[in-house]
PDB file of N, CA, C and O in Angstrom:
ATOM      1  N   UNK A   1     -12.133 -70.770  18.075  1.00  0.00           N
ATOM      2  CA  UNK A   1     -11.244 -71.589  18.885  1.00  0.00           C
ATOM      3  C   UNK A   1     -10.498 -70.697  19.863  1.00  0.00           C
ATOM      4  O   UNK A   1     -10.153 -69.556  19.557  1.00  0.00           O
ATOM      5  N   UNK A   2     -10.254 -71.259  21.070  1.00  0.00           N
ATOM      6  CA  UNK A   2      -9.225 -70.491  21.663  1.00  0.00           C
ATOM      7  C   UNK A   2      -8.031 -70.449  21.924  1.00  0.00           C
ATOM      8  O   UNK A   2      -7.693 -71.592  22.231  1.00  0.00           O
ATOM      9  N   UNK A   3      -7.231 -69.801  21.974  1.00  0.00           N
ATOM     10  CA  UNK A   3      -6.065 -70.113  21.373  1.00  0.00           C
ATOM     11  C   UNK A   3      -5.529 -70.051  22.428  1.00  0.00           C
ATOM     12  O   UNK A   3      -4.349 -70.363  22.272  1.00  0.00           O
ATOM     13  N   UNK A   4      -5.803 -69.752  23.715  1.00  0.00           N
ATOM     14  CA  UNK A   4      -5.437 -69.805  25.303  1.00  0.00           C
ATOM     15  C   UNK A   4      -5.769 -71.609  25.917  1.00  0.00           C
ATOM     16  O   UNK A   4      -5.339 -72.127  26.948  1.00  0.00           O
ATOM     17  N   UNK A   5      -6.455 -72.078  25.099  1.00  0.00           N
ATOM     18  CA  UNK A   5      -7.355 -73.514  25.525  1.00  0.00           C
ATOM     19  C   UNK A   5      -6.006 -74.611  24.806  1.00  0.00           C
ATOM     20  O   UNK A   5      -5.497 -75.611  25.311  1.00  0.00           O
ATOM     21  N   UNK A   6      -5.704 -73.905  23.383  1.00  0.00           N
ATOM     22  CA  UNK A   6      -4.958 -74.658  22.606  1.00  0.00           C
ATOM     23  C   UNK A   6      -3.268 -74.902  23.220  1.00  0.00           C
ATOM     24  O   UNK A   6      -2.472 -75.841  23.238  1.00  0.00           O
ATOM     25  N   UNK A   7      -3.284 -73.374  23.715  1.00  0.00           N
ATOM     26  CA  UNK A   7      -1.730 -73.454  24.171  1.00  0.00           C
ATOM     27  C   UNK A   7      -1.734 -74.245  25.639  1.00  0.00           C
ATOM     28  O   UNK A   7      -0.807 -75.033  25.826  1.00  0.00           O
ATOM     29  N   UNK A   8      -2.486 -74.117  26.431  1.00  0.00           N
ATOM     30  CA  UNK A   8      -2.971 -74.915  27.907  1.00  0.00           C
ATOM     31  C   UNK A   8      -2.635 -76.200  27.592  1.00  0.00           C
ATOM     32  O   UNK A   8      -1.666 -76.595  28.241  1.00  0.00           O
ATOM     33  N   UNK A   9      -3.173 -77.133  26.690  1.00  0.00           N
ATOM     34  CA  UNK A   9      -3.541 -78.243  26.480  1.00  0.00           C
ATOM     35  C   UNK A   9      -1.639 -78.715  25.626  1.00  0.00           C
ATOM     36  O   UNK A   9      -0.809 -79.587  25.883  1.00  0.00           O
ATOM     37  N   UNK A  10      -1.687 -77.852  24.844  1.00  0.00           N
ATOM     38  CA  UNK A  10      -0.353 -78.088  24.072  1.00  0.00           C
ATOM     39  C   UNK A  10       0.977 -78.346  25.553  1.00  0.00           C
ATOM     40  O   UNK A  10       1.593 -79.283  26.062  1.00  0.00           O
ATOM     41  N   UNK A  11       0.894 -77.394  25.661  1.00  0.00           N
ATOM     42  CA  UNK A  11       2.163 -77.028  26.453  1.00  0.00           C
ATOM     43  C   UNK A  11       2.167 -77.953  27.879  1.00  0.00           C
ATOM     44  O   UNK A  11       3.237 -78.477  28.191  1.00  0.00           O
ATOM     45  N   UNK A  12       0.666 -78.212  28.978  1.00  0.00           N
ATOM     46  CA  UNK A  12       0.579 -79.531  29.481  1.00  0.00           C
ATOM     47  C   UNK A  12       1.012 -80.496  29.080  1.00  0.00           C
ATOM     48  O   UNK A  12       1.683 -80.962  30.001  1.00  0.00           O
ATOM     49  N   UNK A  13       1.083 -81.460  27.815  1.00  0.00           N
ATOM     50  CA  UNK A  13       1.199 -82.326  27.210  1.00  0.00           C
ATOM     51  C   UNK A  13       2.847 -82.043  27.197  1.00  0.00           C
ATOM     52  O   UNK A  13       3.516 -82.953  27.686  1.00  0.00           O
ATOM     53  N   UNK A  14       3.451 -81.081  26.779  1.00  0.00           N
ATOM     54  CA  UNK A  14       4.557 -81.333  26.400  1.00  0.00           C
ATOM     55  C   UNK A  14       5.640 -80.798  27.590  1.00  0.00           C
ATOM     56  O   UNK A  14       6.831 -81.025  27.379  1.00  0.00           O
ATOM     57  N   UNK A  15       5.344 -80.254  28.549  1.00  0.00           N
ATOM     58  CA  UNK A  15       6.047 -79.969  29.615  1.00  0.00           C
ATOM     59  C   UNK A  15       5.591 -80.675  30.888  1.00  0.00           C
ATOM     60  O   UNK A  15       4.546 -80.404  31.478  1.00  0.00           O
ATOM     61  N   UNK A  16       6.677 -81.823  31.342  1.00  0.00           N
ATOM     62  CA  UNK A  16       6.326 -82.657  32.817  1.00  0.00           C
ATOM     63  C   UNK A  16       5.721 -81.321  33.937  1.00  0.00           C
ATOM     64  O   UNK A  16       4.599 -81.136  34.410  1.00  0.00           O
ATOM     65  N   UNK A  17       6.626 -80.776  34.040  1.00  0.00           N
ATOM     66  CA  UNK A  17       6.745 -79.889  35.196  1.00  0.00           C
ATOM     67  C   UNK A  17       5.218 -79.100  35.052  1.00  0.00           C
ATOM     68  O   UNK A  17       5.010 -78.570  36.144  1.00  0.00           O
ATOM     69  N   UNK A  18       4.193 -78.853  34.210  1.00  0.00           N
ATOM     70  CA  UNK A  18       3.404 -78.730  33.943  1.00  0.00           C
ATOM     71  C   UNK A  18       1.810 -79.753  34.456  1.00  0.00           C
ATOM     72  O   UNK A  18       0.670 -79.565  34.882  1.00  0.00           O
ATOM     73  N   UNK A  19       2.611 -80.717  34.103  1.00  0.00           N
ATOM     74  CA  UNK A  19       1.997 -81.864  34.342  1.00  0.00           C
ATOM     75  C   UNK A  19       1.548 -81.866  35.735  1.00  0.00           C
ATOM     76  O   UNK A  19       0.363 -81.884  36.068  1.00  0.00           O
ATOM     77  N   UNK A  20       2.815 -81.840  36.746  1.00  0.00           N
ATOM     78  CA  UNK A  20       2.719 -81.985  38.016  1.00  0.00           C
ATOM     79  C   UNK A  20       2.052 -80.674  38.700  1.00  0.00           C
ATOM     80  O   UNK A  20       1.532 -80.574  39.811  1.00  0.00           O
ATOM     81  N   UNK A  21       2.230 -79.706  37.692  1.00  0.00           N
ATOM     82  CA  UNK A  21       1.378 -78.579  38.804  1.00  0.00           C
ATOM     83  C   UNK A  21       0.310 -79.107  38.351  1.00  0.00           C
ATOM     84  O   UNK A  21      -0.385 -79.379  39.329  1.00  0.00           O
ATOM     85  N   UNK A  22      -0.444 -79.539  36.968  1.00  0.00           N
ATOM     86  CA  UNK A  22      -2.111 -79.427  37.103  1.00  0.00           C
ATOM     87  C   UNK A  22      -2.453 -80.910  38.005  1.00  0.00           C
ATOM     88  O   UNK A  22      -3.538 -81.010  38.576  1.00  0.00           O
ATOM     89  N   UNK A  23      -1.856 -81.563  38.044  1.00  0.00           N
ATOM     90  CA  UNK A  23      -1.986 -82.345  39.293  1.00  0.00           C
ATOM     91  C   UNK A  23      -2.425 -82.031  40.453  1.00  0.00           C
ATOM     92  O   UNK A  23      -3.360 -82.535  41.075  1.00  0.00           O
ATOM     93  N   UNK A  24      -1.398 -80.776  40.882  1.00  0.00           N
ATOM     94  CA  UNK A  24      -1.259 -80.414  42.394  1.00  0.00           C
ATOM     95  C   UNK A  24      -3.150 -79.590  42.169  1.00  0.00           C
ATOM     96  O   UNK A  24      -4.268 -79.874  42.598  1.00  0.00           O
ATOM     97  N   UNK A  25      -2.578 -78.529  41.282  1.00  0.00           N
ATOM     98  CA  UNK A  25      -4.167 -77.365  41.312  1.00  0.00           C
ATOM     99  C   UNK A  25      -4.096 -77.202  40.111  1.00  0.00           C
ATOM    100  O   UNK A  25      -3.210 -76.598  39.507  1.00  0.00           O
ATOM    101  N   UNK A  26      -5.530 -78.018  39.442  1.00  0.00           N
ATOM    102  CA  UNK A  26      -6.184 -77.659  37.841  1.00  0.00           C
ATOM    103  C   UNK A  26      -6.170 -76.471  38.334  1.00  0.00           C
ATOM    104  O   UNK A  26      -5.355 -75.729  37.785  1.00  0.00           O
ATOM    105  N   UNK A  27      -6.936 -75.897  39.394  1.00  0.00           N
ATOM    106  CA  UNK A  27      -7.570 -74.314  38.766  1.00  0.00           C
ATOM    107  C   UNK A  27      -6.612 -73.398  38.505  1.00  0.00           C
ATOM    108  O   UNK A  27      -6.736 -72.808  37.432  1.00  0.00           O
ATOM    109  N   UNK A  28      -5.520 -73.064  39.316  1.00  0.00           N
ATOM    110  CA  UNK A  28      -4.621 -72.493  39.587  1.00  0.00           C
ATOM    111  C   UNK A  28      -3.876 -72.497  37.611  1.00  0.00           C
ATOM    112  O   UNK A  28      -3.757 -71.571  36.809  1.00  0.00           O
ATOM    113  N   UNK A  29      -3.610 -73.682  37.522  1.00  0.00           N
ATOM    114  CA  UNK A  29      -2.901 -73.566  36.321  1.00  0.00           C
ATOM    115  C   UNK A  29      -4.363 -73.559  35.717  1.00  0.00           C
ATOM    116  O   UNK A  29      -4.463 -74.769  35.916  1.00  0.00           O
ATOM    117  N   UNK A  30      -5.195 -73.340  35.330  1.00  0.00           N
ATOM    118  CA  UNK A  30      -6.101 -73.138  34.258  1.00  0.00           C
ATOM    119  C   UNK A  30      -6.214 -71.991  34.155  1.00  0.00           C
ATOM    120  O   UNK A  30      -6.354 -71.437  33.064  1.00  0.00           O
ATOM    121  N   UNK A  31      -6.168 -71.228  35.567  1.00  0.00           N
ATOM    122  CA  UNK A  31      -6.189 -69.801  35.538  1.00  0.00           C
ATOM    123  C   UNK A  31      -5.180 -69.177  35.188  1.00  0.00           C
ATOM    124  O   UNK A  31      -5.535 -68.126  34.655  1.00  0.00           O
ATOM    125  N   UNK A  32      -3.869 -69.306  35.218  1.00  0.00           N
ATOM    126  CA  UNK A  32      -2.873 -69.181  34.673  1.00  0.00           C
ATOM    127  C   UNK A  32      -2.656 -68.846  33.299  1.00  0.00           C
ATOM    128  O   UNK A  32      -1.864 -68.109  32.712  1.00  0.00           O
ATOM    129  N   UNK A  33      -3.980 -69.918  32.814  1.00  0.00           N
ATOM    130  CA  UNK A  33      -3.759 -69.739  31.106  1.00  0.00           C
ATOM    131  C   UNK A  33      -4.740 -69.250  30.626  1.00  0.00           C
ATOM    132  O   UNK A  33      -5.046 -69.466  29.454  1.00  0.00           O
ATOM    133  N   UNK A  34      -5.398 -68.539  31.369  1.00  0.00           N
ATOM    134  CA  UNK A  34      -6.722 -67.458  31.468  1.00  0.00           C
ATOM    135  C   UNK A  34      -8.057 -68.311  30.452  1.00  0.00           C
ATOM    136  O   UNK A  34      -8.690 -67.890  29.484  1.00  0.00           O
ATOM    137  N   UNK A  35      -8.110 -69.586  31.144  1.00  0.00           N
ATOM    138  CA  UNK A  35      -9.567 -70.232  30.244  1.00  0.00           C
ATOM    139  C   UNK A  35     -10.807 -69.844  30.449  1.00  0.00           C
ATOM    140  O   UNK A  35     -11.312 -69.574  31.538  1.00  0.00           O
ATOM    141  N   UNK A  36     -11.033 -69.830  29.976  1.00  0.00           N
ATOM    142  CA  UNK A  36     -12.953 -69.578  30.147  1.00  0.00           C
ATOM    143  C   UNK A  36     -13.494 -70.546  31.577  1.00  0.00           C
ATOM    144  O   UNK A  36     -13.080 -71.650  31.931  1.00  0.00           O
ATOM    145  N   UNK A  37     -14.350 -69.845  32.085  1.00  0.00           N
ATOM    146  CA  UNK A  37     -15.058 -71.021  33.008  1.00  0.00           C
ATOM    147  C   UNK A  37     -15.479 -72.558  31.726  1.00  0.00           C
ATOM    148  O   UNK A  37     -15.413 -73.766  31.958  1.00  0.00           O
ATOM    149  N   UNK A  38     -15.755 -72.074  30.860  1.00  0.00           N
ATOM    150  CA  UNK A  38     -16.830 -73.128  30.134  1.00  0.00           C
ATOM    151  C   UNK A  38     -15.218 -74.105  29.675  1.00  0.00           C
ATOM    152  O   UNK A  38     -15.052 -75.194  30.226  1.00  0.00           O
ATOM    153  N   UNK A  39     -14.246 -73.632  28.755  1.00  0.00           N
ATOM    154  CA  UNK A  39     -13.134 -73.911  28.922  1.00  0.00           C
ATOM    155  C   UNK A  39     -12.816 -74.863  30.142  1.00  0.00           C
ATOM    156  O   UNK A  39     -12.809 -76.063  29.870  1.00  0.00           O
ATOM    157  N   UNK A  40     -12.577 -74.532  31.324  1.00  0.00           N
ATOM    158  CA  UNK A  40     -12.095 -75.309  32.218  1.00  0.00           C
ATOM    159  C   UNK A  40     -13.447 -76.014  32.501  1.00  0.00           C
ATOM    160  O   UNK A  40     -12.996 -76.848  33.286  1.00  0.00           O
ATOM    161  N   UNK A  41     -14.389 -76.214  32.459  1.00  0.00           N
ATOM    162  CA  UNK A  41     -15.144 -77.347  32.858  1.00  0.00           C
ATOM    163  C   UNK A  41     -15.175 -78.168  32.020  1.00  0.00           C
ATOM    164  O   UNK A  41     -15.500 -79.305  32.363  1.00  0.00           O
ATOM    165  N   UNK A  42     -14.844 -77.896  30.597  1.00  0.00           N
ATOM    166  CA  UNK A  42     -14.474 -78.976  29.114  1.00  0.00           C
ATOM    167  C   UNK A  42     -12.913 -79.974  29.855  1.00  0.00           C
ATOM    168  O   UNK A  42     -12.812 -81.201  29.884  1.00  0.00           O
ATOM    169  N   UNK A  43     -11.814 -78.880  30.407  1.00  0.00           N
ATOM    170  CA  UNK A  43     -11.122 -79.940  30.969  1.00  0.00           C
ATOM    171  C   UNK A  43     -11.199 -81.072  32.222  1.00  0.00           C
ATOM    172  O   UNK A  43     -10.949 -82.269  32.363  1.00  0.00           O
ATOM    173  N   UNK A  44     -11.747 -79.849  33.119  1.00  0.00           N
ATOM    174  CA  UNK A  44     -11.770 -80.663  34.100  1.00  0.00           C
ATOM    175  C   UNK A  44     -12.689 -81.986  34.242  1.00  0.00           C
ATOM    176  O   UNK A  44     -12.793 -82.756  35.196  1.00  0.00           O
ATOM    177  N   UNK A  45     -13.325 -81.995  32.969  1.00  0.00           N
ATOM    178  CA  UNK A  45     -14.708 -83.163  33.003  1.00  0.00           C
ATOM    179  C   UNK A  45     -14.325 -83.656  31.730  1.00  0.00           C
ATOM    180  O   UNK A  45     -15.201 -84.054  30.962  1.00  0.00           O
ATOM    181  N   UNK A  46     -12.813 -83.687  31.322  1.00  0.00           N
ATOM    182  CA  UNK A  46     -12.401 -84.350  30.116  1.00  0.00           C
ATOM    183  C   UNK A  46     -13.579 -84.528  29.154  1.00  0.00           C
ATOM    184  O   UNK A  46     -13.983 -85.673  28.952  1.00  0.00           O
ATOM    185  N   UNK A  47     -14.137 -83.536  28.573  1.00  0.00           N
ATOM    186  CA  UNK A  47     -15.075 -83.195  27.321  1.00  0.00           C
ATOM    187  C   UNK A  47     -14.663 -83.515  26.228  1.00  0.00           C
ATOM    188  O   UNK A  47     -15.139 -82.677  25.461  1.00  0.00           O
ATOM    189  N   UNK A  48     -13.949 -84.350  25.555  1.00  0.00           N
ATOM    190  CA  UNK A  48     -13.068 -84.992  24.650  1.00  0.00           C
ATOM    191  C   UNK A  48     -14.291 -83.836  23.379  1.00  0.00           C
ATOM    192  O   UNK A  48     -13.866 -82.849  22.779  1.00  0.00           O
ATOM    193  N   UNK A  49     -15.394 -84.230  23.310  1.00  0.00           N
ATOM    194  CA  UNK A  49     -16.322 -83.955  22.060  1.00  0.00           C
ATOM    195  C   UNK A  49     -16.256 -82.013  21.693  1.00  0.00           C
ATOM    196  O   UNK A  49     -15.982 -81.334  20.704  1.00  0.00           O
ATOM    197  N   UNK A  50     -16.688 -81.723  23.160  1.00  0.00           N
ATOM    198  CA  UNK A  50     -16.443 -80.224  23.437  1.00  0.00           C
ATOM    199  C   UNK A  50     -15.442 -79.553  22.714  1.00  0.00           C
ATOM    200  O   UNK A  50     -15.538 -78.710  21.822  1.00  0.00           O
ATOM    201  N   UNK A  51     -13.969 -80.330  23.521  1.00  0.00           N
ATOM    202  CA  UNK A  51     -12.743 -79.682  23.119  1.00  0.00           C
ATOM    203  C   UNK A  51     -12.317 -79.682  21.917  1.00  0.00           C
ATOM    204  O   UNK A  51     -12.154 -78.603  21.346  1.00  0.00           O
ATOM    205  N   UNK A  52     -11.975 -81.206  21.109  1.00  0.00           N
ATOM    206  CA  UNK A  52     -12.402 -81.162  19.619  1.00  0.00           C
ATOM    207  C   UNK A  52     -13.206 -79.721  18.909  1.00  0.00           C
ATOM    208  O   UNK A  52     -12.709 -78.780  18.290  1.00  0.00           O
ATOM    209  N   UNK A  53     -14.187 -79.916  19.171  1.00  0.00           N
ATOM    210  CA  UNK A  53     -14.795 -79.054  18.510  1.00  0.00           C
ATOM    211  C   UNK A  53     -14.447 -77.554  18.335  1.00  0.00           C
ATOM    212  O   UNK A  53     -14.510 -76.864  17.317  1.00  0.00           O
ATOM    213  N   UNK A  54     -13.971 -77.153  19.892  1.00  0.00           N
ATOM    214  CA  UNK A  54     -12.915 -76.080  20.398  1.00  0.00           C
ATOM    215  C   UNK A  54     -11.584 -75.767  19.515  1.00  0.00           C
ATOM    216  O   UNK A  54     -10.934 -74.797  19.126  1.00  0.00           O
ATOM    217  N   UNK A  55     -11.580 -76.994  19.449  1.00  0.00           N
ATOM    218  CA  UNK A  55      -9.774 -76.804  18.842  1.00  0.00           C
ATOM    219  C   UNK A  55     -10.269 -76.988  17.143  1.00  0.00           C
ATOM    220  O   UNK A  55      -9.411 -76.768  16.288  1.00  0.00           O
ATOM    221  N   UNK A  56     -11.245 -77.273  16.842  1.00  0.00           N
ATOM    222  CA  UNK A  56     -11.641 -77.561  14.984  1.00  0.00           C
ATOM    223  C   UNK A  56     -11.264 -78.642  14.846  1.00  0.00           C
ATOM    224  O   UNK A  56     -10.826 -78.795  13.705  1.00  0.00           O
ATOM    225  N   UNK A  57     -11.182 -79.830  15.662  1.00  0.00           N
ATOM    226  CA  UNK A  57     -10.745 -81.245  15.118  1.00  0.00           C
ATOM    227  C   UNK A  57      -8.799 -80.913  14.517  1.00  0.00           C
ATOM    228  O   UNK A  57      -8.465 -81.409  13.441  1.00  0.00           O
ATOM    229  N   UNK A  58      -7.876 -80.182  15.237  1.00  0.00           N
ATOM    230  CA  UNK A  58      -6.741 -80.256  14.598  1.00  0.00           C
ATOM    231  C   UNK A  58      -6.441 -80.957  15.482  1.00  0.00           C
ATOM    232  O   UNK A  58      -5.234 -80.741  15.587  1.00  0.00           O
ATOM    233  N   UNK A  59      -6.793 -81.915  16.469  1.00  0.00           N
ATOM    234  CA  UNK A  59      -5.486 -82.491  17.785  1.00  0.00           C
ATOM    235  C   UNK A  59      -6.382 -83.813  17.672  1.00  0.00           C
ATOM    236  O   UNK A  59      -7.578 -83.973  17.432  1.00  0.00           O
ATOM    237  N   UNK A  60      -5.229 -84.781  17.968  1.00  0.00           N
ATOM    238  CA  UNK A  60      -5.858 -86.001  18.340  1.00  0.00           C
ATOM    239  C   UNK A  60      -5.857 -85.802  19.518  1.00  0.00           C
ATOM    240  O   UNK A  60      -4.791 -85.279  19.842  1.00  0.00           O
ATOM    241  N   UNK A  61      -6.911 -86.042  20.838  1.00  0.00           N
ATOM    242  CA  UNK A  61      -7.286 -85.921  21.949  1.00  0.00           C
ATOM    243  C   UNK A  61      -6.652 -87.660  22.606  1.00  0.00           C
ATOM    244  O   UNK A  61      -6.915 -88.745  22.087  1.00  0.00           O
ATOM    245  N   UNK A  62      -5.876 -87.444  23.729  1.00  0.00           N
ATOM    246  CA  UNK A  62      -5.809 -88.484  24.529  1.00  0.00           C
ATOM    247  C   UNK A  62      -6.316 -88.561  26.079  1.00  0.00           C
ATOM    248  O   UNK A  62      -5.405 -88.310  26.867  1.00  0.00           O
ATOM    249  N   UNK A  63      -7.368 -88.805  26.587  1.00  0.00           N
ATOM    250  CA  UNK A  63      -7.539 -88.853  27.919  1.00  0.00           C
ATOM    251  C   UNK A  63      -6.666 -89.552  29.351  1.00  0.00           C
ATOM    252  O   UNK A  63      -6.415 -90.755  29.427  1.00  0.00           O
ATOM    253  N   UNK A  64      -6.417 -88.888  30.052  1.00  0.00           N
ATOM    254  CA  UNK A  64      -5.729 -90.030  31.016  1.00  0.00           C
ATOM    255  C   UNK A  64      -5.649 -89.125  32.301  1.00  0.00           C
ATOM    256  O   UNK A  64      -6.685 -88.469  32.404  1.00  0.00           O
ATOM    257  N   UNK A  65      -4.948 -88.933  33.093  1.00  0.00           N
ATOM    258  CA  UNK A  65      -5.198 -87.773  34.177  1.00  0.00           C
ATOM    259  C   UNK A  65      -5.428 -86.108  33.773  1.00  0.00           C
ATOM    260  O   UNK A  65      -6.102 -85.402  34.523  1.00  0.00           O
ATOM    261  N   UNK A  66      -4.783 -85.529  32.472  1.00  0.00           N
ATOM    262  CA  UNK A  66      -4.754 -85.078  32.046  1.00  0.00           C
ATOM    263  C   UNK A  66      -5.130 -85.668  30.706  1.00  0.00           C
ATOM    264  O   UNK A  66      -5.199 -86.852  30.376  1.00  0.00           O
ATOM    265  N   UNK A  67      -5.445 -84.142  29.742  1.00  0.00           N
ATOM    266  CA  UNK A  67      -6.154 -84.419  27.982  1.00  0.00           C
ATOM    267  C   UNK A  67      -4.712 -84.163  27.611  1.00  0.00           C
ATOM    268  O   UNK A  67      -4.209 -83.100  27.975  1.00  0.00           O
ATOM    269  N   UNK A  68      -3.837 -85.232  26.765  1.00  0.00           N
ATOM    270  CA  UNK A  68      -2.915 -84.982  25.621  1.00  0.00           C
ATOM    271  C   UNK A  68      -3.331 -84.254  24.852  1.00  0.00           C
ATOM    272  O   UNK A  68      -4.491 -83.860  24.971  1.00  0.00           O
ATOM    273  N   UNK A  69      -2.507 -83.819  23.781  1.00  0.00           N
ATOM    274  CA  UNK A  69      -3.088 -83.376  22.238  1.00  0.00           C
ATOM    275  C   UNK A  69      -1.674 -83.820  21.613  1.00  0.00           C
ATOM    276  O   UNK A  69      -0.478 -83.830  21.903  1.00  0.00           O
ATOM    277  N   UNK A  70      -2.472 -84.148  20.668  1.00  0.00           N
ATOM    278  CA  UNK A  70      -1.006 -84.420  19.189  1.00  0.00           C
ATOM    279  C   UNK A  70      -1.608 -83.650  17.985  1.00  0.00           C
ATOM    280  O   UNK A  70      -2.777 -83.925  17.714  1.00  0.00           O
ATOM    281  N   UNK A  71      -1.054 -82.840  17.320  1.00  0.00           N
ATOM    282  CA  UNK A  71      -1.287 -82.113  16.113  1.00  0.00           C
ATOM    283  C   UNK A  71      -1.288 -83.205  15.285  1.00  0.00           C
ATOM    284  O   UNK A  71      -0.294 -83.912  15.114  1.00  0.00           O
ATOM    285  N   UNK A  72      -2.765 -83.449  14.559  1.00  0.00           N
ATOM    286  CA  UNK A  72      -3.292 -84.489  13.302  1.00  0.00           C
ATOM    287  C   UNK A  72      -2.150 -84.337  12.017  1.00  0.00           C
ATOM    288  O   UNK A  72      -1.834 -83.210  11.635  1.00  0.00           O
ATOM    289  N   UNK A  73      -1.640 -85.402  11.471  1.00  0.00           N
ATOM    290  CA  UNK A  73      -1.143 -85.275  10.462  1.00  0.00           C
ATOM    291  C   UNK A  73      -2.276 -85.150   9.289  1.00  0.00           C
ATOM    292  O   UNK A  73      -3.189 -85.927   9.010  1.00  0.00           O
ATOM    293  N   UNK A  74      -1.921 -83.965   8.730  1.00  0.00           N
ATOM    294  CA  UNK A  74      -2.654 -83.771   7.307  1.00  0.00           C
ATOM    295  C   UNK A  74      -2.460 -84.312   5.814  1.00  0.00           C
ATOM    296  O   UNK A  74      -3.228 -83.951   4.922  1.00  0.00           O
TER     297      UNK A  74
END
């Protein structure tokens, strides 16, 4: 898993101001959070199955302009 993919996705979700830059430029903030090419084409093409798999099934995945994540209750 990557743990650069996990914090990207986490910290989007939970910071607006975040929000609005990957709005303005995915790449810019993807690069930011140093993803893999393969990484950022899982986001930018909302890979719901990919990323899961990426993350080990710990996040519930939400699609919408951006991928949410919510840490699964165990």
């Amino acid at each position: 898993m990557s743990d650069n993919l996990k914090k990207f996705l986490v910290e989007v979700t939970e910071k607006p101001e975040l929000k609005d830059q990957y709005k303005k430029d995915k790449k810019q903030l993807m690069d930011k959070y140093n993803l893999t090419p393969e990484e950022q084409d899982m986001v930018a093409n909302q890979d719901l199955d990919a990323i899961n798999k990426a993350l080990n099934n710990e996040y519930d995945l939400a699609p919408n302009s951006i991928i949410r994540v919510c840490k699964k209750e165990q």
